[in-house]
C-alpha positions in Angstrom: 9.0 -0.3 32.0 9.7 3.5 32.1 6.8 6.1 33.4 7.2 9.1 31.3 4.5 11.5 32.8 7.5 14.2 34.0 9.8 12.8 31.7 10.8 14.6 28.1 12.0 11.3 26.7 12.5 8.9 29.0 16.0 9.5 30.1 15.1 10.7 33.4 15.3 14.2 31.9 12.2 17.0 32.3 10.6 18.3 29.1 12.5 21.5 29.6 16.0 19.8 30.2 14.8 17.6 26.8 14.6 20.9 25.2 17.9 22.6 26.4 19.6 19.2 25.8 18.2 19.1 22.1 19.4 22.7 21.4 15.4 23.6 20.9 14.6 27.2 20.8 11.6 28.2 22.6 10.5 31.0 20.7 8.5 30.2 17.2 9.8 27.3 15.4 10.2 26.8 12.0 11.1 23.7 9.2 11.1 25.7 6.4 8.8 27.9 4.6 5.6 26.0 4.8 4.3 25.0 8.2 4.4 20.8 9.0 1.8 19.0 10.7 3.2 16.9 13.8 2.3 14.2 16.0 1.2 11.7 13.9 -0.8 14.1 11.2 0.4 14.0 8.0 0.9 16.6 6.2 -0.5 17.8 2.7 2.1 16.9 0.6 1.4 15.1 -2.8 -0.3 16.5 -4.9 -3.9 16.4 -6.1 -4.8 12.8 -8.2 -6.9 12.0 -10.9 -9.4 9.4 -9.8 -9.5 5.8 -12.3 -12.5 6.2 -14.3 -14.3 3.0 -14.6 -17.4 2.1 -17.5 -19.6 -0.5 -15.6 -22.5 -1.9 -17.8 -25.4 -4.2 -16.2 -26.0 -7.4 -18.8 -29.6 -8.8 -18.8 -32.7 -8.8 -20.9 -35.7 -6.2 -19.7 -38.2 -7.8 -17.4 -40.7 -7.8 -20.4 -38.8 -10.7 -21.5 -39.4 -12.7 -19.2 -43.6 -12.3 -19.8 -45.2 -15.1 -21.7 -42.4 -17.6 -22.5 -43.0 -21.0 -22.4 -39.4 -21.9 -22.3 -38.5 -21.6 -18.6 -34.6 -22.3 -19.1 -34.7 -18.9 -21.0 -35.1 -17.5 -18.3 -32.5 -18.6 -16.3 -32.1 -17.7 -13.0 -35.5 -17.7 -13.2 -38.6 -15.4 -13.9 -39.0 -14.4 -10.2 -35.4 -12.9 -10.4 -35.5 -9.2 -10.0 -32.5 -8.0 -12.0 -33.8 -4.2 -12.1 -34.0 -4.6 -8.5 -30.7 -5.9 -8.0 -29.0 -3.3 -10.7 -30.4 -0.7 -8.3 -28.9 -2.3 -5.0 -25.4 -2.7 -6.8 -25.7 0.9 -8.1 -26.2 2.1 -4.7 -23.2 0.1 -3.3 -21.0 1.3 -6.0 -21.7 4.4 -4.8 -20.5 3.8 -1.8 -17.2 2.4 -3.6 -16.5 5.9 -5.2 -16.6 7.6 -1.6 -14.2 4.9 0.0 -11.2 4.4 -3.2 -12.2 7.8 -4.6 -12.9 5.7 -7.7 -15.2 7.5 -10.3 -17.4 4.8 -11.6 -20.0 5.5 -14.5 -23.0 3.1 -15.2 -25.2 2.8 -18.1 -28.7 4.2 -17.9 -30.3 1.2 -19.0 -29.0 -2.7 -19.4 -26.8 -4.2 -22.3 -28.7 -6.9 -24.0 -28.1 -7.8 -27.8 -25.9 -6.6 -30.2 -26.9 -3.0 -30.9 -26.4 -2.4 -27.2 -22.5 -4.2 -27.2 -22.0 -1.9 -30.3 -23.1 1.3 -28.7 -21.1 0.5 -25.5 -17.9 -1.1 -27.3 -18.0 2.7 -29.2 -18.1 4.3 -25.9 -15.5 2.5 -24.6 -13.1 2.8 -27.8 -14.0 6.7 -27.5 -13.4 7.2 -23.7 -10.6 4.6 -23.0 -11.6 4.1 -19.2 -9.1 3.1 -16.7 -11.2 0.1 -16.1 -14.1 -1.6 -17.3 -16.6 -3.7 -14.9 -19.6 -5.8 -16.5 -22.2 -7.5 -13.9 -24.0 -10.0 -15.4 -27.7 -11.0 -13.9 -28.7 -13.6 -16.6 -27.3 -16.4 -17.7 -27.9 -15.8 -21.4 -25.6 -12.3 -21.4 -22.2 -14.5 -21.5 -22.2 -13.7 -25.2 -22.8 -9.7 -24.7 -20.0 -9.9 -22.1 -17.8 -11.6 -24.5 -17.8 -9.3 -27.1 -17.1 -6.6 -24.6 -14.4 -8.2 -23.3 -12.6 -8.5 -26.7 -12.7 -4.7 -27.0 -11.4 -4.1 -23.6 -8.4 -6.4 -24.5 -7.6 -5.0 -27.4 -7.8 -1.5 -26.1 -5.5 -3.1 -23.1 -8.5 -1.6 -20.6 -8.2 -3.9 -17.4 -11.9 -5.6 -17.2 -13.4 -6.9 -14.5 -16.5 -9.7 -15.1 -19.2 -10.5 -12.1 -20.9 -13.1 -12.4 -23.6 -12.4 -9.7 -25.7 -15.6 -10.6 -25.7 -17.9 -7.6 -25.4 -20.9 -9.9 -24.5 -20.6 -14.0 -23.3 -23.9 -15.1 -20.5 -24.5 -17.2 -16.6 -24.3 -17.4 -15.1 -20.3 -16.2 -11.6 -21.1 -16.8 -11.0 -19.1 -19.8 -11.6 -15.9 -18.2 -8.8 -16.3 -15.7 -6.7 -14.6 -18.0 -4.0 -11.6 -18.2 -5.9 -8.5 -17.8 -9.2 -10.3 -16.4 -10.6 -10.6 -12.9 -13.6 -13.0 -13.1 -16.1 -12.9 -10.0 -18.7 -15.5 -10.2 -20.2 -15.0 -6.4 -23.3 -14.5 -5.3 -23.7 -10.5 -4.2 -20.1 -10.4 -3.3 -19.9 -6.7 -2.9 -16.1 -7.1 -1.7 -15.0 -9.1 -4.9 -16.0 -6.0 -6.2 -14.7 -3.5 -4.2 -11.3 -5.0 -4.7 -11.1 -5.2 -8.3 -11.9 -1.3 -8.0 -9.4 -1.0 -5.4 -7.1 -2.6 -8.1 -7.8 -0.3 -10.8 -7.4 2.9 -8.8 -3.9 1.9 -7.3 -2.3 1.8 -10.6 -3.7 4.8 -11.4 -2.8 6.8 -8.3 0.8 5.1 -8.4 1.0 6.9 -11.9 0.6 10.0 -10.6 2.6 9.4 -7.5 6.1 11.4 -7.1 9.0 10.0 -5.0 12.2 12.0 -3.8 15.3 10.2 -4.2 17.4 11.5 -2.1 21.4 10.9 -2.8 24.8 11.7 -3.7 23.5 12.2 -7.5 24.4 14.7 -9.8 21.5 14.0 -12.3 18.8 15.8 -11.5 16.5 15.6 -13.9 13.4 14.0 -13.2 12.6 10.1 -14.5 9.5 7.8 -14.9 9.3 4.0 -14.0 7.4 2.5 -17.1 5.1 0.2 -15.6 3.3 1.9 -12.5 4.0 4.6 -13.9 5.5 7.0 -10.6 7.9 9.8 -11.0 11.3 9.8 -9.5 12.9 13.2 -8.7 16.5 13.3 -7.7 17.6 15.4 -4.7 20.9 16.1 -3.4 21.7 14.9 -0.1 23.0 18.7 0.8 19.2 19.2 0.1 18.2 17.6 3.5 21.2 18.2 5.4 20.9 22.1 5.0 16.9 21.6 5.9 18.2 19.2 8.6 20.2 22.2 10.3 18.0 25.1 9.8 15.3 22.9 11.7 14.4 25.3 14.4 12.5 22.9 16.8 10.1 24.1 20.1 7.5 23.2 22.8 5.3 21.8 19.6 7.7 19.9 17.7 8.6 17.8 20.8 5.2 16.7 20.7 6.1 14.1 17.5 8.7 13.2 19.2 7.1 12.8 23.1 4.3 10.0 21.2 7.1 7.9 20.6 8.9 8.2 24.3 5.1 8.3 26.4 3.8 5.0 24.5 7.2 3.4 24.4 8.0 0.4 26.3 11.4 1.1 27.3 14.2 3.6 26.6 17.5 2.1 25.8 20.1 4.6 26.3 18.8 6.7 23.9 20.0 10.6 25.1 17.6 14.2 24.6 20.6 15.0 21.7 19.6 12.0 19.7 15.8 12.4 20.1 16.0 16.2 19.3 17.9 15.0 15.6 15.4 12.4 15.1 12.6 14.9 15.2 15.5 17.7 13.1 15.3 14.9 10.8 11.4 14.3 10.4 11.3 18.3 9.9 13.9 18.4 7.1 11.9 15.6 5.5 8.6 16.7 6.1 9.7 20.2 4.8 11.2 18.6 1.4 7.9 16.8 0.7 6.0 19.8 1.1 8.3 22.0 -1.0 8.4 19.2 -4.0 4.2 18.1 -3.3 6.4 15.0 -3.1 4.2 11.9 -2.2 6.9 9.7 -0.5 10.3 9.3 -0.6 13.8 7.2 -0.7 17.3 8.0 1.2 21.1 6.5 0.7 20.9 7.0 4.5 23.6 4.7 5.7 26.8 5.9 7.4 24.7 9.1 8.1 25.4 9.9 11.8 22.7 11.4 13.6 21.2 12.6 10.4 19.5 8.8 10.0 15.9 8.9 9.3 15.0 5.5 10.9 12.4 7.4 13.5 10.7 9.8 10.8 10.6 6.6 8.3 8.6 4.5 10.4 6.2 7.6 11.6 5.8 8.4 7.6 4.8 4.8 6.8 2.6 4.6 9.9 1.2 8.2 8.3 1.3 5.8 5.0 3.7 8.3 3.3 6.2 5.8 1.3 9.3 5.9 2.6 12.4 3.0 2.2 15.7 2.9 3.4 19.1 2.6 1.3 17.0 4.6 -1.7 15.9 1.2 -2.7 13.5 2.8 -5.5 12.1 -1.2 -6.0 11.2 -0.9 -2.3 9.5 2.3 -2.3 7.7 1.2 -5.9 6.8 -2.0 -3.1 5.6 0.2 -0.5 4.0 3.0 -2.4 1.7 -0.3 -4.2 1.0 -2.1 -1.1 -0.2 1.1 0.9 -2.1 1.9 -2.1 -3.8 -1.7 -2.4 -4.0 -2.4 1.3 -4.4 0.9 3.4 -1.5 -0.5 5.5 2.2 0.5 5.4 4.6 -2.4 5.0 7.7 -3.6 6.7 10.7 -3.1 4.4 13.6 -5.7 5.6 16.6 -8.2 5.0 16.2 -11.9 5.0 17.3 -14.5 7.3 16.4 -18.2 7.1 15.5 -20.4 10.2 16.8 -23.8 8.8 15.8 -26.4 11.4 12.0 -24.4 12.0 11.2 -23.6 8.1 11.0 -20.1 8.9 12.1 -16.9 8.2 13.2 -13.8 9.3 12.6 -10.7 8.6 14.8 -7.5 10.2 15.5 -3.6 9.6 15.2 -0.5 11.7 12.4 1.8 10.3 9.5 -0.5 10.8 6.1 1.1 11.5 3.8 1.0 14.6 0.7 1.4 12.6 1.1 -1.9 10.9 -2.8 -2.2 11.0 -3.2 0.7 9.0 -3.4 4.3 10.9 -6.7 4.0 12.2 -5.8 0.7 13.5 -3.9 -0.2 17.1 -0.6 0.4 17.7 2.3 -2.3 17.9 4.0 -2.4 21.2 7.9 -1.0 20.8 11.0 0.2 22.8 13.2 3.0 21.7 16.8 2.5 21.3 20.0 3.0 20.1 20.9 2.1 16.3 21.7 -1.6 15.8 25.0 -1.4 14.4 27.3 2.2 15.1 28.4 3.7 18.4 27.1 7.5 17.7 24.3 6.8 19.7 20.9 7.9 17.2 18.3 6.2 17.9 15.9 4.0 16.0 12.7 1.9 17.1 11.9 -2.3 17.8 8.5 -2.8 17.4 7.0 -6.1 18.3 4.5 -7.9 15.8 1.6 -10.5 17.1 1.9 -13.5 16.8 -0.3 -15.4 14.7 -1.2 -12.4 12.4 -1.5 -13.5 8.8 1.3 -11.6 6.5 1.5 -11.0 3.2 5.1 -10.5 1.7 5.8 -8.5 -1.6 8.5 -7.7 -3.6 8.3 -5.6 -7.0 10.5 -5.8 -9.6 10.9 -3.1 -12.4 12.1 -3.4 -15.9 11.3 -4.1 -19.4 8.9 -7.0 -18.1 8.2 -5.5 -14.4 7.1 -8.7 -12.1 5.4 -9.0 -8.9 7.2 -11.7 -6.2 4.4 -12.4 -3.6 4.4 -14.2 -0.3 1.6 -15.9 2.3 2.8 -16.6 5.6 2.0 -16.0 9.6 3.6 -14.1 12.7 5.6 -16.7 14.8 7.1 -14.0 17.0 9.5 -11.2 17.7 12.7 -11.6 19.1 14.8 -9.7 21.4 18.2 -8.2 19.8 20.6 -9.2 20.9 20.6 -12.3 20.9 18.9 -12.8 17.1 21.1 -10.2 15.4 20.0 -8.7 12.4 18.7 -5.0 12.7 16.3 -3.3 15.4 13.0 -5.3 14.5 12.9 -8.9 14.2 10.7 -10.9 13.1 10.0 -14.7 12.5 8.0 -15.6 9.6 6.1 -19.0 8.9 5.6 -18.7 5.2 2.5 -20.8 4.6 2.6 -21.0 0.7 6.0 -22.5 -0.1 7.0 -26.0 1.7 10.5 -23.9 2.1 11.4 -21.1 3.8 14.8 -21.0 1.9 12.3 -20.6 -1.2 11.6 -16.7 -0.7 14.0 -14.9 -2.9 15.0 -10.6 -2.7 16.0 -8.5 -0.6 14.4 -5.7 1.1 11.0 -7.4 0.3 7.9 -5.6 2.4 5.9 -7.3 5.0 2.3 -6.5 5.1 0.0 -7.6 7.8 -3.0 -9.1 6.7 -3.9 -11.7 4.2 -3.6 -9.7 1.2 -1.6 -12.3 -1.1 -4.7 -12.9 -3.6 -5.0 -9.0 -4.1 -1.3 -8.4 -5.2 -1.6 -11.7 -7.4 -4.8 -10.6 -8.7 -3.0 -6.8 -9.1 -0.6 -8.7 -11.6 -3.2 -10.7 -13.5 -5.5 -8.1 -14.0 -2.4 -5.3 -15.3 -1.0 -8.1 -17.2 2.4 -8.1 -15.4 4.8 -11.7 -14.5 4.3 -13.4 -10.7 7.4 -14.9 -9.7 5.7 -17.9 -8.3 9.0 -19.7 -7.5 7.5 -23.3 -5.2 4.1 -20.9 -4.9 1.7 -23.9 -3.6 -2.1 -22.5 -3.6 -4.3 -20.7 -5.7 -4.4 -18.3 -7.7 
């Protein structure tokens, strides 16, 4: 392992010679008109979002019911059940909900029971047309309420989410696991909750979401992927190569690029020339995100020299800004969703089957450190040169942990958009050479199909955590196909 307290880089050079070797001018230093947070802030590029707006109703009768009935099965759960109590506990929590997903959730003033309650409720929700619609149910009697307020939400197409918060209500629940449904029967299952919110919001944030695709193209006129809904604005690749050269780098833009060579584990002939483009690169890109209040972004950034992004794409996931290699918009429509639904960035990659082991592999070059999200702990890596041409820029290999529980996604647009989703486990990370592939690789055990050979796409992201019941439940809940090719589990 390298020490890097004197060094710029880890070459062996000082952080002055890093500076003269990277053609850095120590005066001011400028990326552009607007001024770009470094070392591992992001800056404030997208711009400001709408939060989902969801209509959550409590179903029970008034306590006064409950007085004076003979009938004790009326009563069910039971007449020492405190449903005003427990409305005001849930209240309170989904409070808390708002603050965490920046989810704007708006509860009735008093409970839903009978018909001229649904009616006044399913007028509100014809009126308003929330984003969302959440019904907790306390008594077991209010299946009929939530019912007919179900049938409005699906014929206003308003994703609806029903909990059941009864420890025990009897009787079959199948018929609410339907398309544009997430049932909850659970007993105070504040998560369930939480992620059905979580759920709502993502689709709405991805709708207001703009990517840069950055490329050869001509067209430039903005266009709009139907199903999430996220805006695709086409930029020239003169764009960033002009931002790229007027990239006017000092003692403070080394800094994004020195948290890379101090926590690195190694430096693999990687010279002060190649780090100083790496950071000229993060600059150009940072500076087009700012100028466009862009919120992520995709490159054709093959065959690019030492104008490759690999560096700046992993610190922008880790930053969870979208951005995917190849401008693969399907990957950064993958990544924008998976960061959205779980506060992690994912691992965009190309597949590679272990035959004799059942596994799989997955490899690229811009994989993030911050796979645990960016409050989370790092991921040991090296720094080295790119897998596969001679120019010498560099890239990263970070090394995963084995035994973490991934969750692999790939999303496919187009007249009927689907969702391809993936359970598996860290079995570890290989040196390159001698596996081959890109800079990071990494071997899969996927735990939901009996084969390996079974995962289909290519540049599919790898998330870690066990997240594959929230992307399924994404799908069911905004009504969109799962390509459950051999998928053994469920749902």
């Amino acid at each position: 392992m390298e020490t890097h307290a004197e060094s710029g880089c880890g070459c062996g050079c000082s952080r002055r010679g890093f500076l003269i070797g990277a053609g850095v001018a120590t005066g001011g230093w400028v990326a552009g008109p607007l001024p770009l947070l470094l070392g591992g802030q992001s800056a404030d590029t997208g711009r400001a979002k709408k939060p989902a707006v969801v209509r959550a109703a409590f179903l029970y009768p008034p306590s006064s019911t409950f007085k004076d009935k003979s009938d004790g099965w009326w009563s069910w759960p039971g007449n020492e059940f405190d449903a005003e109590g427990r409305q005001k506990q849930y209240t309170i929590a989904l409070r808390e909900m708002e603050k965490k997903l920046g989810v704007r959730v708006v509860t009735e003033d008093r409970c839903v029971t009978g018909a001229k309650d649904v009616e006044r409720l399913a007028q509100t929700i014809r009126h308003e047309r929330p984003d969302g619609l959440l019904l907790v149910m306390f008594h077991n009697r209010s299946l009929p309420d939530a019912d007919a307020l179900l049938k409005v939400a699906e014929k206003e197409n308003i994703p609806a989410i029903l909990y059941i918060g009864l420890g025990v209500k009897h009787g079959p629940v199948t018929q609410y696991r339907r398309p544009g449904m997430y049932l909850i029967q659970s007993l105070d299952n504040m998560e369930a909750i939480e992620q059905g919110l979580r759920i709502i919001q993502a689709r709405k944030t991805a709708a207001q979401s703009l990517i840069l695709s950055i490329s050869e193209t001509k067209d430039l006129q903005d266009k709009r992927e139907p199903f999430l809904g996220v805006t695709v604005r086409p930029v020239p690749f003169s764009r960033y190569s002009r931002a790229f050269e007027e990239a006017v780098l000092d003692i403070d833009a080394l800094e994004w690029i020195q948290r890379f060579t101090d926590q690195a584990r190694e430096n693999r002939g990687v010279t002060a020339e190649a780090m100083g483009n790496a950071t000229r690169s993060h600059l150009a890109i940072k500076r087009l995100l700012a100028e466009d209040q862009a919120d992520g972004l995709t490159m054709n950034c093959l065959q690019r020299g030492m104008l490759k992004p690999c560096m700046s794409f992993s610190s922008l996931n880790s930053e969870l800004i979208p951005a995917a290699c190849e401008n693969d918009l399907p990957a950064v429509y993958t990544q924008l969703l998976g960061q959205l639904l779980t506060g992690r960035p994912g691992f965009q990659h190309n597949p590679c089957y272990e035959t004799e082991k059942n596994h799989y592999y997955a490899s690229h070059c811009t994989c993030p450190t911050k796979v645990y999200g960016p409050e989370g702990p790092e991921l040991p890596f090296l720094i080295r040169r790119f897998a596969h041409t001679n120019e010498g820029s560099c890239a990263i290999q970070v090394f995963w942990k084995a035994g973490d529980p991934v969750t692999m996604v790939r999303y496919y647009p187009g007249k009927e958009p689907a969702l391809d989703v993936y359970a598996g486990k860290v079995v570890t990370s290989h040196a390159m050479p001698p596996a081959g592939g890109c800079t990071t690789n990494v071997e899969i055990e996927i735990t939901d199909r009996p084969d390996a050979c079974m995962v289909r796409g290519h540049h599919n992201l790898l998330f870690v955590g066990d997240f594959a019941r929230r992307f399924r439940l994404f799908a069911r809940l905004h009504k969109m196909r799962l390509a459950q090719t051999g998928f053994v589990g469920i749902e």
